[in-house]
C-alpha beads as a LAMMPS data file, in Angstrom:
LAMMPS data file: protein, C-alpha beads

405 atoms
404 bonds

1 atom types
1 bond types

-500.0 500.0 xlo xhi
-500.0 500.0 ylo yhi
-500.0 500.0 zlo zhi

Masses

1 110.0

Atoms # bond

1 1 1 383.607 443.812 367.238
2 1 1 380.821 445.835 369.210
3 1 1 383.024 448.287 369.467
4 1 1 384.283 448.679 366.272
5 1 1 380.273 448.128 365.179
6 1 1 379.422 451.189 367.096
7 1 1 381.820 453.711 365.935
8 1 1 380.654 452.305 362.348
9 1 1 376.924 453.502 363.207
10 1 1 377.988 456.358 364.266
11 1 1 379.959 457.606 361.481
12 1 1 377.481 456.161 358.870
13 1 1 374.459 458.525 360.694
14 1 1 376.856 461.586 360.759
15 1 1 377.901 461.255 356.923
16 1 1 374.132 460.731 356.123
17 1 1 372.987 463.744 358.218
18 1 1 376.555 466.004 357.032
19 1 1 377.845 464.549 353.492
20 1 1 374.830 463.242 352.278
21 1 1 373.031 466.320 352.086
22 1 1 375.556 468.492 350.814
23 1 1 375.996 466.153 348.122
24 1 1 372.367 465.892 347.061
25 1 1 372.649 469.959 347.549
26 1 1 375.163 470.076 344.722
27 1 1 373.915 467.406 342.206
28 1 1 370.178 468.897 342.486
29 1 1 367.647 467.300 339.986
30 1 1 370.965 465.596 338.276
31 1 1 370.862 462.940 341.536
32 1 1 368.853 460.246 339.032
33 1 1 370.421 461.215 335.650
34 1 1 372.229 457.999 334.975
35 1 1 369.476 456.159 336.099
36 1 1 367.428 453.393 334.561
37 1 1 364.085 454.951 333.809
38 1 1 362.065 452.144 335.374
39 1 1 364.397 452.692 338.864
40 1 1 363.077 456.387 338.060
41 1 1 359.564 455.623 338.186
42 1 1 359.615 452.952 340.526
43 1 1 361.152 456.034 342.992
44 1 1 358.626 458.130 341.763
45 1 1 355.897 456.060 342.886
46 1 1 357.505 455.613 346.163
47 1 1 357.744 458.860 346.819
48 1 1 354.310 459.858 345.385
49 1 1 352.392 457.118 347.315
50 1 1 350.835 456.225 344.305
51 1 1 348.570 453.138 345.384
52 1 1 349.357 451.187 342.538
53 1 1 352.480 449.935 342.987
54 1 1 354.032 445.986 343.528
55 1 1 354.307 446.156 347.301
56 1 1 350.527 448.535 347.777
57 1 1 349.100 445.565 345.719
58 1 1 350.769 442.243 347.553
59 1 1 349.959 444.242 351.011
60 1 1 346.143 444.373 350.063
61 1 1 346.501 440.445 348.767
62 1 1 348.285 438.922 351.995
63 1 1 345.144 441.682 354.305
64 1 1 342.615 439.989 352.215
65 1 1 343.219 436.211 354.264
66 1 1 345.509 437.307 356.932
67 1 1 345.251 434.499 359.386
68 1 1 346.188 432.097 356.536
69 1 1 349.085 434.054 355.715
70 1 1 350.462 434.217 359.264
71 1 1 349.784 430.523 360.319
72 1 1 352.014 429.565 356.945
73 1 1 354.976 431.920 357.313
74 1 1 355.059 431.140 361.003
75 1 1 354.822 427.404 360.589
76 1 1 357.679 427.764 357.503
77 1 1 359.700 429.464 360.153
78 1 1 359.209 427.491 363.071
79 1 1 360.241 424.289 361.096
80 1 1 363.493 425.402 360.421
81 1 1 363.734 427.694 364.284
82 1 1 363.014 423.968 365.930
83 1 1 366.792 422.695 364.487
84 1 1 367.931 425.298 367.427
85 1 1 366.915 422.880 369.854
86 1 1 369.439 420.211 368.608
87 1 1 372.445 422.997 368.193
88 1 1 376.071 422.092 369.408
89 1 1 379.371 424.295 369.871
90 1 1 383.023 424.136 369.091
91 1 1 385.872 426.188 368.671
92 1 1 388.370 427.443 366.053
93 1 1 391.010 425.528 365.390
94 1 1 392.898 423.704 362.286
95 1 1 389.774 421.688 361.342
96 1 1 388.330 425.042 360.423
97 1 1 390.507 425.297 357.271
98 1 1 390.446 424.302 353.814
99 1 1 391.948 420.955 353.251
100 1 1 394.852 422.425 350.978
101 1 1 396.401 424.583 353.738
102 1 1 399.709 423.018 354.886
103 1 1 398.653 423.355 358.341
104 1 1 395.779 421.420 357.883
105 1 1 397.131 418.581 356.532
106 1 1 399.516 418.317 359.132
107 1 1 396.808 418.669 361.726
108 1 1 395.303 415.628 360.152
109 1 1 398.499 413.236 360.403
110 1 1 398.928 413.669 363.798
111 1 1 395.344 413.451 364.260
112 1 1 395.136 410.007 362.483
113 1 1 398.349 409.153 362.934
114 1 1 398.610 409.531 366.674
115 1 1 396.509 408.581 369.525
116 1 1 396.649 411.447 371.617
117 1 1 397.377 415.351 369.917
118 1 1 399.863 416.777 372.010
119 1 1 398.313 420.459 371.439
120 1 1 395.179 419.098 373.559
121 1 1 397.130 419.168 376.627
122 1 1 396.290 420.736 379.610
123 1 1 398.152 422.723 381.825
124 1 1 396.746 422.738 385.337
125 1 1 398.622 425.572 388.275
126 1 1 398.377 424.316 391.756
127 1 1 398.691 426.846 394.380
128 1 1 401.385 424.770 396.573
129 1 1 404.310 425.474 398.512
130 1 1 407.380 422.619 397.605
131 1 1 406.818 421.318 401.014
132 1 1 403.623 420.125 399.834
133 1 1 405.008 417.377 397.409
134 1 1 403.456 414.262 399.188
135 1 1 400.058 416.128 398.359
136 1 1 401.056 416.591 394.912
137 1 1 401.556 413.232 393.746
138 1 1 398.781 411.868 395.707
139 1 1 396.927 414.235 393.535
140 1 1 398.312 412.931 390.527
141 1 1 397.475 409.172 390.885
142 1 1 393.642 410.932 391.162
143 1 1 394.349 412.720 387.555
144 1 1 395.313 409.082 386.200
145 1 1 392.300 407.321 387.398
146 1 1 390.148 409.050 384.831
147 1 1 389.485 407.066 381.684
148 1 1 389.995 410.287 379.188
149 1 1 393.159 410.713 380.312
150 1 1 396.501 409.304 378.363
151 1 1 399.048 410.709 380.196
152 1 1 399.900 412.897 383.156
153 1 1 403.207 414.081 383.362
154 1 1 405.585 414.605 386.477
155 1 1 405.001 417.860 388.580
156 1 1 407.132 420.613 388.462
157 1 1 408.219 423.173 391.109
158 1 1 408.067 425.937 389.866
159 1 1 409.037 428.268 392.465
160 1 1 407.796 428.675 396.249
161 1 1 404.099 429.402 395.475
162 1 1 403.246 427.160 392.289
163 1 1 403.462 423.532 390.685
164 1 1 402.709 422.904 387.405
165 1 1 401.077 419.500 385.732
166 1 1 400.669 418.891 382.374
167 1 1 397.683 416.286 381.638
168 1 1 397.538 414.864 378.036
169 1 1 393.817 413.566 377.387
170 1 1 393.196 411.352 374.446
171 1 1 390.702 413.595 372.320
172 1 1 391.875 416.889 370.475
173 1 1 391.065 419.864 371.992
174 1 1 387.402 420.107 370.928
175 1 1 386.178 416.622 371.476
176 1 1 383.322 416.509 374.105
177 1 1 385.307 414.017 375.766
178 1 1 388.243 416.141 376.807
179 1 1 385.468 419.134 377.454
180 1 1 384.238 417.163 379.611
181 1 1 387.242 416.032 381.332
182 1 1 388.250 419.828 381.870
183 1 1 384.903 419.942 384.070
184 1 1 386.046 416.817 386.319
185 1 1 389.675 418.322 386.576
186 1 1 388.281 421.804 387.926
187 1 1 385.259 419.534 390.134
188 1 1 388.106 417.254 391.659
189 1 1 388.768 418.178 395.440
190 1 1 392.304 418.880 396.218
191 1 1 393.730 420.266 399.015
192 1 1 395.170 423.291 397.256
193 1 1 393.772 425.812 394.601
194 1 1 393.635 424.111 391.067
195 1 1 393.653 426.582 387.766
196 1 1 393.188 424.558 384.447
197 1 1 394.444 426.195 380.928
198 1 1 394.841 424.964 377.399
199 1 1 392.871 424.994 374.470
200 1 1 389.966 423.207 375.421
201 1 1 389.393 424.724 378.879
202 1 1 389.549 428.362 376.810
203 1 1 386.509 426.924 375.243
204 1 1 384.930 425.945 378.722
205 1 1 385.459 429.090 380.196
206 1 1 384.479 431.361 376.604
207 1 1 381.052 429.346 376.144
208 1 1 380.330 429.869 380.377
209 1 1 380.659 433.604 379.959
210 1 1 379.057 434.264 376.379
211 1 1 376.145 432.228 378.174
212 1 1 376.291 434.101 381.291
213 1 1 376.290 437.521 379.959
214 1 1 374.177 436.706 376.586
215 1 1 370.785 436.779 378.349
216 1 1 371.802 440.455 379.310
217 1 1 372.483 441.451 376.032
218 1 1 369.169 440.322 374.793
219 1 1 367.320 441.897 377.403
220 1 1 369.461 445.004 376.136
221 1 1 368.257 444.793 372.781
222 1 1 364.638 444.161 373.403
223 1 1 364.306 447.036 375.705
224 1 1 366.314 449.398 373.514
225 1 1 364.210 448.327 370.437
226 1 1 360.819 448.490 372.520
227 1 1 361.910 451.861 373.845
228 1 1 362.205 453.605 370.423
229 1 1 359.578 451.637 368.374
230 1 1 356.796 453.101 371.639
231 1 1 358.479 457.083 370.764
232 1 1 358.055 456.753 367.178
233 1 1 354.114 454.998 367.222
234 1 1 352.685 455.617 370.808
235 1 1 351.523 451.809 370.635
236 1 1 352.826 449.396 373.282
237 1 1 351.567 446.468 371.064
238 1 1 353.465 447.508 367.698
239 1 1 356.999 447.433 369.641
240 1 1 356.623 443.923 371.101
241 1 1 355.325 442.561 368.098
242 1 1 358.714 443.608 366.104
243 1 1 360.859 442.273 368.847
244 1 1 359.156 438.959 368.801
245 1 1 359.450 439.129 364.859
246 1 1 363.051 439.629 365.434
247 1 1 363.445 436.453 367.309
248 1 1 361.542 434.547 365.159
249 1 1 363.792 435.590 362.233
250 1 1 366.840 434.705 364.252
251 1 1 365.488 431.637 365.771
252 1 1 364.894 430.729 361.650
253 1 1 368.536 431.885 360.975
254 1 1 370.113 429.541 363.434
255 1 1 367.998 426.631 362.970
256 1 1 369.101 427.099 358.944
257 1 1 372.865 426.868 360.042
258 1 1 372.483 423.866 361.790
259 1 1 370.747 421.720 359.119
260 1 1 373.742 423.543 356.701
261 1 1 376.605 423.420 358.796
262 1 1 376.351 420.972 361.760
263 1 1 374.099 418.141 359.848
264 1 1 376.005 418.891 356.621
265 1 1 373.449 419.784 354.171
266 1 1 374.457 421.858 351.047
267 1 1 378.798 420.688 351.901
268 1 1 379.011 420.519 347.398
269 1 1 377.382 423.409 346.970
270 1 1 379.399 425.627 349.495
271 1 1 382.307 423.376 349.210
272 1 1 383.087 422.978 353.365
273 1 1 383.306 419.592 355.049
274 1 1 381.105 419.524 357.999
275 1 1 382.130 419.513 361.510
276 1 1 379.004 418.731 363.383
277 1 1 379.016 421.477 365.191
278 1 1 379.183 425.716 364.938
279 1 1 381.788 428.044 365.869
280 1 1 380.754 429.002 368.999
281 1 1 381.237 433.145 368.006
282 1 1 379.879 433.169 364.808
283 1 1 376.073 432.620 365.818
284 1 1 376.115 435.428 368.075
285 1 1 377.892 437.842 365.541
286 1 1 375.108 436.498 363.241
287 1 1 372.275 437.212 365.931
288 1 1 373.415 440.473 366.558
289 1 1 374.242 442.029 363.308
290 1 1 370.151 440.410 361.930
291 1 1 368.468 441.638 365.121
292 1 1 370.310 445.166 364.676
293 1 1 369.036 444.825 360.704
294 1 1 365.582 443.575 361.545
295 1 1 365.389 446.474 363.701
296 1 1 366.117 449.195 361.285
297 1 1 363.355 447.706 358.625
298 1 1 361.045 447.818 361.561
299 1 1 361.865 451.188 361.961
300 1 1 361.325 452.108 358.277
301 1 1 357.940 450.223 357.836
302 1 1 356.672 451.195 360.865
303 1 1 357.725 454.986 360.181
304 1 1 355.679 455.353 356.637
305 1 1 352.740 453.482 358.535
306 1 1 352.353 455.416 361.257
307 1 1 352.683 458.781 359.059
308 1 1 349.955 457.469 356.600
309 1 1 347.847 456.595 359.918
310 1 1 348.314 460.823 361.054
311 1 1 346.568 461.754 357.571
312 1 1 344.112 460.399 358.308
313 1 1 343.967 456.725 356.321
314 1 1 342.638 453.529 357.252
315 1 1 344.308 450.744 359.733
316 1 1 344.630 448.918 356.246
317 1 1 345.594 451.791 354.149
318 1 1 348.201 452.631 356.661
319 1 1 350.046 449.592 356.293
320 1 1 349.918 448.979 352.353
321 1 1 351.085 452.740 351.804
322 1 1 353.963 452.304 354.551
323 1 1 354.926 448.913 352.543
324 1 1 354.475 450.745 349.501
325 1 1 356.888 453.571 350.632
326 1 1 359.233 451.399 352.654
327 1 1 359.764 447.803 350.296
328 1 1 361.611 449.200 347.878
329 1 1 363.891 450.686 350.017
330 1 1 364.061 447.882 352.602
331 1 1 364.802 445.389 349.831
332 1 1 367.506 447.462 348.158
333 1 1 369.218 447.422 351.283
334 1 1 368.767 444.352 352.054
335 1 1 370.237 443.145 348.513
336 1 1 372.987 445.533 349.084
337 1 1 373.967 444.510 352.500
338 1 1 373.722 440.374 351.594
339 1 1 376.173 441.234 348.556
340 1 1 378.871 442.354 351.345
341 1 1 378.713 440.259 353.903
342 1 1 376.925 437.333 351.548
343 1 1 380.391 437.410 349.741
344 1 1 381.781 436.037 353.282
345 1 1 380.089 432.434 352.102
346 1 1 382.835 432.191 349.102
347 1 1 385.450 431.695 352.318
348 1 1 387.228 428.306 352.235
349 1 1 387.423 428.857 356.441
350 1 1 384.241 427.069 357.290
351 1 1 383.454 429.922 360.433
352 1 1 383.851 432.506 357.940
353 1 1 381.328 430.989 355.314
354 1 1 379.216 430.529 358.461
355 1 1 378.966 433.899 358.872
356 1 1 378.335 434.812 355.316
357 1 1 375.742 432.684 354.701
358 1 1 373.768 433.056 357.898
359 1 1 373.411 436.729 357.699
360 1 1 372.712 436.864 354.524
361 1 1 370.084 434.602 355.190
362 1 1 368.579 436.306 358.348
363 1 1 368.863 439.794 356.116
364 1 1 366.907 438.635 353.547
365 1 1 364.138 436.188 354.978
366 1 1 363.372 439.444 357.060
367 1 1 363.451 442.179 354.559
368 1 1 361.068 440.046 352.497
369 1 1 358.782 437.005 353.802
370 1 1 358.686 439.037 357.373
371 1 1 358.430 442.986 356.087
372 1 1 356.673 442.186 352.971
373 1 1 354.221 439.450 354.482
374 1 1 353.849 438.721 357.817
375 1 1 353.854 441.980 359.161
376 1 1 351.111 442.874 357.141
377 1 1 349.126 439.607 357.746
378 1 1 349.615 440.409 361.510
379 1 1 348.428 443.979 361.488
380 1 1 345.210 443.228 359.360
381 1 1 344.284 440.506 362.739
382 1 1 344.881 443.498 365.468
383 1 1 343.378 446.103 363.282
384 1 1 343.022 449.190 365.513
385 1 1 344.850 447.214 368.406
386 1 1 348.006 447.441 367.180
387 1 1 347.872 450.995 368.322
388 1 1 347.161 450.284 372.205
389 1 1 348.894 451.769 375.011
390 1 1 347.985 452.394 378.268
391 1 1 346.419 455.659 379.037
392 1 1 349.832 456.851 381.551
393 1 1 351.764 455.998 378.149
394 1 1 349.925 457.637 375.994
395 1 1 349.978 460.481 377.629
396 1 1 354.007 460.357 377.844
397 1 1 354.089 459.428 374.203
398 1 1 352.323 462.922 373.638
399 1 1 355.029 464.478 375.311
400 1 1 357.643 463.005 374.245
401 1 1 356.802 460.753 371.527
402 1 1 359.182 461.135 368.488
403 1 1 358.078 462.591 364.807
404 1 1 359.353 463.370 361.418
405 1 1 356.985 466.642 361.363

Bonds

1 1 1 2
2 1 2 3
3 1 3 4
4 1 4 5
5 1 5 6
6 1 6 7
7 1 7 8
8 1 8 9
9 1 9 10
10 1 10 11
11 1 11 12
12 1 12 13
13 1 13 14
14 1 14 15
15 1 15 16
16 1 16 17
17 1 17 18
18 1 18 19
19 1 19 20
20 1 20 21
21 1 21 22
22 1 22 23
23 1 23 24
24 1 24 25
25 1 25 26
26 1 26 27
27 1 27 28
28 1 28 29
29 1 29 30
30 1 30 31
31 1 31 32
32 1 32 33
33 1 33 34
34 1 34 35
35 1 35 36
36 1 36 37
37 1 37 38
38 1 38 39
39 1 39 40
40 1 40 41
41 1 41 42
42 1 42 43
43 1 43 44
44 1 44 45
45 1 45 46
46 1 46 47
47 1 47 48
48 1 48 49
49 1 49 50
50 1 50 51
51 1 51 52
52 1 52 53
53 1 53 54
54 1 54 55
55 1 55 56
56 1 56 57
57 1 57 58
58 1 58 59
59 1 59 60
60 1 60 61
61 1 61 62
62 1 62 63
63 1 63 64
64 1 64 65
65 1 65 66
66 1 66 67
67 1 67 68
68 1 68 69
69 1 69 70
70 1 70 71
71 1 71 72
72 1 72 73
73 1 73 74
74 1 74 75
75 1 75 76
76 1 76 77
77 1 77 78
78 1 78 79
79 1 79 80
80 1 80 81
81 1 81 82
82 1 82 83
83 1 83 84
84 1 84 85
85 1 85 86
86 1 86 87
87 1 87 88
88 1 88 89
89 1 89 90
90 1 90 91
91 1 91 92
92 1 92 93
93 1 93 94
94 1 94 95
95 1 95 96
96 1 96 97
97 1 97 98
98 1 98 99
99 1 99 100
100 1 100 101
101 1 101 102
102 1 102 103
103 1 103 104
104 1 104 105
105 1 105 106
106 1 106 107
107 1 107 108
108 1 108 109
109 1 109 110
110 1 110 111
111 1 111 112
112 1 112 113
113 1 113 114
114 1 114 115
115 1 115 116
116 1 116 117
117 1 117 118
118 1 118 119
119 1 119 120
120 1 120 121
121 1 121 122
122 1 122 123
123 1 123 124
124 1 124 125
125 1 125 126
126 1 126 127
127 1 127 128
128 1 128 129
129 1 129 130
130 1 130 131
131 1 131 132
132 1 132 133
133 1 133 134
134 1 134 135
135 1 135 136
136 1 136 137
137 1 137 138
138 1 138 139
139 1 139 140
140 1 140 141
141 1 141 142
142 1 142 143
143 1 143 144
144 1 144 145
145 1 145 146
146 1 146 147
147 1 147 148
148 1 148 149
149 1 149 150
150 1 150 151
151 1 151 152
152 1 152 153
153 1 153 154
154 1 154 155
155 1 155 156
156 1 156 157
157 1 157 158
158 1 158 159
159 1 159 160
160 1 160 161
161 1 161 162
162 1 162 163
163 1 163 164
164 1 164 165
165 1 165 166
166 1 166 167
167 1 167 168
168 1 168 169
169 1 169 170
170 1 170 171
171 1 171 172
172 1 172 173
173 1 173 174
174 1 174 175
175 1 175 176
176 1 176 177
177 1 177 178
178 1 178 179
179 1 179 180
180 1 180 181
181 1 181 182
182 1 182 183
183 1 183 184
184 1 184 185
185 1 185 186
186 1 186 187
187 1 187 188
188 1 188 189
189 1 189 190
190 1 190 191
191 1 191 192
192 1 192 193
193 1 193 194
194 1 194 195
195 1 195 196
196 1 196 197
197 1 197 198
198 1 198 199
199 1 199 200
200 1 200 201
201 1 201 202
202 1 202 203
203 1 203 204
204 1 204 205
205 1 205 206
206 1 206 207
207 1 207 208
208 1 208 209
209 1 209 210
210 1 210 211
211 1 211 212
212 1 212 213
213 1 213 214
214 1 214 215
215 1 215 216
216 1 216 217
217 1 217 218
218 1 218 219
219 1 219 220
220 1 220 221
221 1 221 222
222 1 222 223
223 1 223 224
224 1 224 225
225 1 225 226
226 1 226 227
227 1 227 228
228 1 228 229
229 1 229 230
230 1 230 231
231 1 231 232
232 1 232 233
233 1 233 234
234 1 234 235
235 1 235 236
236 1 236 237
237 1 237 238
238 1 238 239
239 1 239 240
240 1 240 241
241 1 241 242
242 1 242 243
243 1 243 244
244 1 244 245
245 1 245 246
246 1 246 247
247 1 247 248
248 1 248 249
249 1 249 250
250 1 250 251
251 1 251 252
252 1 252 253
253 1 253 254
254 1 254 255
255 1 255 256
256 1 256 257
257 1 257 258
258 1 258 259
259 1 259 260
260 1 260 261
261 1 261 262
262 1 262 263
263 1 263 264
264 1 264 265
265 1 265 266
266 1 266 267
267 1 267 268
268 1 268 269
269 1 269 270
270 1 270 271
271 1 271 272
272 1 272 273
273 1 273 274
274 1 274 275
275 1 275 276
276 1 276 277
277 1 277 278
278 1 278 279
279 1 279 280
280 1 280 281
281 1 281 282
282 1 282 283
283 1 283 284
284 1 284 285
285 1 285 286
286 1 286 287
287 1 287 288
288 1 288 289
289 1 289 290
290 1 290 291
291 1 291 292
292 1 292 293
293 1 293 294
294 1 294 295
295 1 295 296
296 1 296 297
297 1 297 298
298 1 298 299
299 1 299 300
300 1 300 301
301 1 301 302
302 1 302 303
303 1 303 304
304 1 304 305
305 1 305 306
306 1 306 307
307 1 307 308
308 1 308 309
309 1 309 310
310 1 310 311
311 1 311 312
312 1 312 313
313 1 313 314
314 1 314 315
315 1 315 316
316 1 316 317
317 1 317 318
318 1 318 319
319 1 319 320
320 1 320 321
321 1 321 322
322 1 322 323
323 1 323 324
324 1 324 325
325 1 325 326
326 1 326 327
327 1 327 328
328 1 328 329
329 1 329 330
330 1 330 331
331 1 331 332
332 1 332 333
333 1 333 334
334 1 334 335
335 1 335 336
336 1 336 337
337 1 337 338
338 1 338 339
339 1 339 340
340 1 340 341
341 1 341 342
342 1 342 343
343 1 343 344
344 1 344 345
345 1 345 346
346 1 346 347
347 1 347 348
348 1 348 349
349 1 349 350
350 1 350 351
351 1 351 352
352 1 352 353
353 1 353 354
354 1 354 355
355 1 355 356
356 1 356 357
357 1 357 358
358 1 358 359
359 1 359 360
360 1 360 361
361 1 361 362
362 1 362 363
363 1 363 364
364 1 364 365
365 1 365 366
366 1 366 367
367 1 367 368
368 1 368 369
369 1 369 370
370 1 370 371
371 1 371 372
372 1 372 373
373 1 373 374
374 1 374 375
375 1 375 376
376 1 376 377
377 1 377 378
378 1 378 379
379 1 379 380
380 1 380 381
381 1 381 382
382 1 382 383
383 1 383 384
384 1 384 385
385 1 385 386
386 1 386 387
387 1 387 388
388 1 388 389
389 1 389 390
390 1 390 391
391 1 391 392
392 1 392 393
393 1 393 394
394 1 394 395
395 1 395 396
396 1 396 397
397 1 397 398
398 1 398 399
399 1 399 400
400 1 400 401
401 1 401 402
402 1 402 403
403 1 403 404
404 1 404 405
């Protein structure tokens, strides 16, 4: 997926920068023939930076009582963010499908009808040499003694390096209580090496290294997004700001899927049965593809407000001309983007609908209530502030600050 995300970029900015201006070579003043004459107008203005337009006026309403604005958009976020704090994992398996599949229903008999589910079983590889059989069992009665497990069955040999146990525990794969007993298996001294496999130690060992590395990729992001949001503005202030937006709007998209999908708000409306917990995938798919997002409408507001800024307008006037210029494009984005991946919520596959509905979500809380108001709201509080840097940075900015002139 970040792979195939990149090469999507990539392509996207070399048909905008190639095809895209070729096209618009060809069609000439035909480009807005067939369209509405309002959309006409509305680009006009836009392009004009007429200061009378929806998103000039709301910017000048939210600047008027900024701190009141901020403290109610943050504490609407925050109250859905602090869900995060009570967030739990699983993984993909048959419970993930729609009730009708075939394979679900039989997942459910032998769920309900049996009292251990014989594709929860473990498979555990102990480096030992045939010689070592006394060891073996010994280590076997040990397996037994824990209350989570049903059955162990007899060791195999199977050849002059390796036995092989199979442990059946009495939870499915992704009950907590088998998790857990994957843990105690691998935290058991033996006397020889012990590798555990199956479905639910896949889980174990996927969640340790999405957790392990995930801190890494954030710190990627951050830097990368503080990096170009210093080039383009020559403020220090302006670039942390957006990143901290960025979490905000993610820590808002996360805590929204757990009231939806783990507490099971909303289950007749999306028709899904909750699990009580997430796919463990889908909230970093979700995180990545909204911070990417949040970025790029940083980059466009922050672009038109920093140009107004150059000629010469006010701290204020900056930032209701750059909303003036940018929300209509933002928000047609946004729209278009949450009608593509939104669509992903009409899955009957409950990680699927995840997906869909969380994006869409963290696309279009940010593109509006953060763009649109907050950002404004904060930037009337710092006034001139927001364009701070320290005087070694602003004299690399000069050099090699980026610009659209």
């Amino acid at each position: 997926m970040g792979i195939g995300g990149a090469v999507t970029a990539i392509v996207a900015v070399l048909a905008s920068l190639v095809a895209v201006p070729a096209l618009l070579s060809v069609l000439g003043p035909k480009i807005n023939a067939l369209s509405p004459k309002a959309f006409q107008r509305a680009a006009y203005r836009s392009a004009s930076e007429e200061r009378s337009g929806f998103w000039y006026k709301l910017a000048h309403t939210v600047m008027r009582t900024p701190g009141y604005v901020a403290v109610l958009v943050a504490v609407f976020m925050l109250s859905f963010a602090f869900a995060v704090t009570r967030i739990d994992f699983t993984g993909v398996n048959a419970r993930m499908l729609p009730n009708t599949l075939a394979s679900k229903k039989v997942s459910d008999a032998i769920h309900n009808g049996f009292p251990a589910d014989p594709s929860a079983q473990m498979q555990l590889l102990l480096d030992a040499t045939p010689s070592a059989k006394a060891q073996v069992a010994r280590y076997v009665n040990r397996l037994e003694q824990f209350p989570d497990v049903a059955k162990v069955y007899p060791p195999r040999s199977l050849n002059s390096r390796y036995w092989q146990i199979d442990v059946q525990p009495w939870g499915d794969g992704m009950d907590p209580r088998t998790l857990q007993l994957v843990k105690d298996v691998r935290n058991l001294d033996a006397p020889f090496r012990v590798r555990v496999t199956g479905e639910s130690a896949a889980f174990v060992d996927e969640k340790g290294s999405l957790q392990s590395r995930l801190p890494f990729s954030l710190l990627i992001l951050a830097t990368a997004t503080i990096i170009i949001l210093y080039l383009m503005t020559g403020s220090i202030v302006l670039p942390i700001k957006a990143v901290i937006l960025n979490l905000l709007t993610l820590g808002f998209t996360l805590g929204l899927l757990v009231l939806i999908f783990q507490d099971g708000r909303l289950t007749s409306v999306l028709k899904f049965d909750s699990l009580g917990r997430l796919d463990m995938a889908q909230p970093i798919l979700i995180c990545a593809l909204a911070f990417g997002l949040s970025t790029d409408y940083a980059v466009f507001l922050l672009g038109r407000i920093t140009e107004a800024r150059k000629h010469g307008e006010s701290d204020d006037e900056s930032v209701a001309l750059g909303i003036e210029r940018s929300g209509r494009l933002v928000t047609q984005a946004a729209f278009l983007f949450c009608l593509a991946i939104g669509a992903f919520a009409t899955s009957s596959v409950v990680f699927i609908k995840q997906d869909g509905v969380g994006t869409a979500a963290a696309v279009l809380i940010d593109a509006t209530i953060v763009r649109a108001v907050l950002v404004p709201a904060l930037m009337a509080m710092l006034g001139s502030r927001n364009w701070w840097a320290p005087r070694p940075l602003r004299r690399l900015h000069e050099k090699i600050g980026l610009s659209e002139a």
